[in-house]
N, C-alpha and C positions, 0 to 999 in steps of 0.2 A: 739625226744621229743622237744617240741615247746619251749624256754626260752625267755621269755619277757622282755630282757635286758633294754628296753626302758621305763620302767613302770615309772609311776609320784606318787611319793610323795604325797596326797591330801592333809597333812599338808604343809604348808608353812613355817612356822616358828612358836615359842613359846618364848610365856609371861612366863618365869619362868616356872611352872608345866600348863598354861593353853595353848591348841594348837590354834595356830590360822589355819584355812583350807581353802585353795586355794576359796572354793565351796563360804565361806562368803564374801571374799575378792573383788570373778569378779561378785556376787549378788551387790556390794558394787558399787560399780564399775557403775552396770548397771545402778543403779539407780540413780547416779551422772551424768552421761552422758544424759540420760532419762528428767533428769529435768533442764540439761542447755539446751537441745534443745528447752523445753516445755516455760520454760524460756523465750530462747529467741525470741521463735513469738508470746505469747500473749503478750507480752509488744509490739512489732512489731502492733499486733492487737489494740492496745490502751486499754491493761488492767494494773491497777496499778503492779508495779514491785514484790511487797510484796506479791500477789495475790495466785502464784505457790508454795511461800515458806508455805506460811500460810494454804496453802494447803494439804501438804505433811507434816503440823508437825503430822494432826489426820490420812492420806490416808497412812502412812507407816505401824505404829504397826497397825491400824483395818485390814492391808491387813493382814498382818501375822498373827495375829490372825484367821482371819477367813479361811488361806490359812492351818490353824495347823485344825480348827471345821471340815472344807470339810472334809481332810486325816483321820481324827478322826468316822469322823461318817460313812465313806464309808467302815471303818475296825473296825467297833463298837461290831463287835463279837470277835475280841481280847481285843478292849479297855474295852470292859465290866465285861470283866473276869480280867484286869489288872488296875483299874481306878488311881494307883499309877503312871501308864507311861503317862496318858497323858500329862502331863506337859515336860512330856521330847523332847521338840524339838530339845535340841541338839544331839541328836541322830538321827535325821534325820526324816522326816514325814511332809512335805509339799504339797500343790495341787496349781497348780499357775491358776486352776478354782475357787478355793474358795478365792485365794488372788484377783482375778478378779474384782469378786461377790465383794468382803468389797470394792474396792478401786469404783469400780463404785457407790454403796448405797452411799459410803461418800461424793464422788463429788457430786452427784445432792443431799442431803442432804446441804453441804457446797453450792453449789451454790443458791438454793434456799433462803438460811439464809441471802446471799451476793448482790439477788434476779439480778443473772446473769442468762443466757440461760445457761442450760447443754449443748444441743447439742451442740453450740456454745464453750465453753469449750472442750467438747469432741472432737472436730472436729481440734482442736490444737495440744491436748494431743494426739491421736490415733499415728501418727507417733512415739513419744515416746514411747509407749507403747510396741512396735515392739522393737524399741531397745534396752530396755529393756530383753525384752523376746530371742532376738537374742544373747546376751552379757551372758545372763543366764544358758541359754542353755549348754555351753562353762563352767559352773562350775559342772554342770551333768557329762562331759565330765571328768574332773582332778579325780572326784567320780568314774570313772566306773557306771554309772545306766542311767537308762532311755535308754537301747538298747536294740534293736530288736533280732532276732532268729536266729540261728546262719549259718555263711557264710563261705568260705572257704578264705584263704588269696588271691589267686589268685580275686576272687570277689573285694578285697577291692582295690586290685593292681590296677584291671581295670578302678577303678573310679577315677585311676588317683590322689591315699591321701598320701601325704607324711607320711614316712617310721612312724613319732610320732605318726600319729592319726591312723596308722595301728595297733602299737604295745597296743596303748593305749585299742584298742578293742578285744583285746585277753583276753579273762576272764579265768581268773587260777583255779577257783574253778568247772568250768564247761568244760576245759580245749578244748574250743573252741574259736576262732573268731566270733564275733556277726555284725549285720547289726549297723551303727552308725546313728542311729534314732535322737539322738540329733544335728548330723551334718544335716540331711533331713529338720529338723523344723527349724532350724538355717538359714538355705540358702534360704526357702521358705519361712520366714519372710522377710529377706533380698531385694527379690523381693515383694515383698508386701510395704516392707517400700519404696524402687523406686517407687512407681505408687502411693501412698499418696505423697510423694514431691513433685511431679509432679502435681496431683492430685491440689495441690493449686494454679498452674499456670492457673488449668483449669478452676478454680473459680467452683466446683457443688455446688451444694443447700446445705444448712445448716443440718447438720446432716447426708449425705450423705459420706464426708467420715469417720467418726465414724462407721457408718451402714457396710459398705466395709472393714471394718478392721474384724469386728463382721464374716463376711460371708469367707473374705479370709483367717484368722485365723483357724476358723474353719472346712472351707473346708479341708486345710491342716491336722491339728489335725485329722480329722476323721479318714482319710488313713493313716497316722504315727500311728495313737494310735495301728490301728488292726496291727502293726508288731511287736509293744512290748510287751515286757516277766513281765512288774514288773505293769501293770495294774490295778486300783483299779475297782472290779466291784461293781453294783448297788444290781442286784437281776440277778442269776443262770449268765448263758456267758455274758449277756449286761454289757457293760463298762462304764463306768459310766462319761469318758471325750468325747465319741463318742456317749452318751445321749445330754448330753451339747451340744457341739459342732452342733447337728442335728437341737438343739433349740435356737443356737444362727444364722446359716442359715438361717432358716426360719424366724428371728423376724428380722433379718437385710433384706430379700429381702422383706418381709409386710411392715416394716418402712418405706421403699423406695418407696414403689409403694403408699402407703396410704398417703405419704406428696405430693407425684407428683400429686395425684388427690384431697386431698382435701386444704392444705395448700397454700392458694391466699390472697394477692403477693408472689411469691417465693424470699426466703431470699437465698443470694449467700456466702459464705464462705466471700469473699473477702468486702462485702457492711462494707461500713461505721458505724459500731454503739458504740458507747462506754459507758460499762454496770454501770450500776448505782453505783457498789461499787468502780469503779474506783475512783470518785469522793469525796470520806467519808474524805480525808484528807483535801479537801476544804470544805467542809461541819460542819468539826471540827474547822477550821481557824474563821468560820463566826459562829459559836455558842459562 
């Protein structure tokens, strides 16, 4: 019989009777890291320093919120019959599709108010966005969830995982070894985020790599999503992150090819431009 001497703790510590869990900690985590990157190159790009903070006081809770709506309505024939749990997100019930969806409506909302280019913006942010989603990942992990279907240890051996992230995928209630789907989307972020840094040496057109995060993201998700077991689907088998996903491909490869023929001059990531709200503190000086 299999013993999982290695198991993790998903709390970390507690506030008197409240737990705090590992899961909030490296969310916390990711998103700190996330926005000193984003930070530090649109000030880099010549946008005011206060830009990204002022940014993320509305794009955090709209993402969670709308990250609790997605998980909600995609399992709206439990919540229907329960309308007392919705509210219960510390119990767990997130979609990091639906935190996606809020945190993109807000930026180009917020941008436009700011009367900055989104894609421009976006095209900063996208790297962040990954390591984010990389750093995230990794609280699924301390969780047990978000894995795939089950594997023999020998499998996991071979992928060459140290003895933690073996013992970590042993599910006691199912009392097997599962594929570590969250390591798969973790590492395939990982190279996505190398070829957006990169990606800025290379100067593409504006919007272009936003559009590539869109498409590499989701190319990955598609094939991860059909190996997991904790799936929210749409309507009968269709899944409902490999709907997205199919619709975030295709509007990132359209974007692309629809700026390259009709958007003349082409705007290059790296051009010169500095967006009008940079400016409001000179603007205030002279009023």
């Amino acid at each position: 019989m299999t013993t999982n001497l290695l198991a993790i703790n998903p709390v970390a510590f507690h506030l008197g009777p409240i737990p705090v869990n590992w899961y909030g900690i490296i969310i916390g985590v990711g998103i700190v890291l996330a926005y000193f990157l984003a930070q530090r190159e649109s000030v880099r790009r010549g946008f005011d320093p206060e830009f990204m903070a002022d940014l993320l006081i509305w794009a955090i809770p709209i993402s969670i919120l709308s990250a609790r709506i997605y998980y909600v309505a995609m399992k709206w024939d439990y919540y229907s019959q329960n309308p007392g749990r919705i509210i219960e997100i510390w119990n767990g019930g997130i979609a990091i599709h639906g935190a996606l969806i809020g945190a993109f409506i807000t930026a180009y909302i917020f941008t436009r108010k700011r009367k900055v280019s989104f894609l421009r913006l976006a095209d900063i942010a996208a790297p962040s966005i990954l390591v984010g989603q990389i750093i995230g990942r990794w609280g699924n992990f301390m969780n047990q969830e978000a894995y795939g279907g089950p594997v023999t240890r020998e499998f996991l051996e071979g992928l060459y995982l140290p003895n933690w992230i073996i013992e970590q995928m042993y599910i006691k209630e199912e009392a097997t070894y599962v594929h570590p789907t969250f390591l798969y989307e973790s590492l395939w972020n990982v190279v996505g985020l190398a070829i957006l840094l990169f990606a800025r040496k290379w100067n593409w057109r504006r919007g272009e790599m936003f559009f590539f995060y869109l498409i590499w993201y989701s190319f990955g998700r598609f094939f991860i999503e059909g190996m997991r077991t904790d799936s929210l689907y749409l309507v009968g088998d269709l899944r409902s992150a490999q709907i997205v996903s199919i619709i975030g491909i295709a509007a990132g490869i359209i974007a692309i090819v629809y700026r390259r023929i009709s958007v003349k001059p082409a705007v290059h990531y790296l051009d010169g431009e500095k967006p009008a709200a940079d400016n409001k503190k000179k603007s205030k000086k002279k009023n």
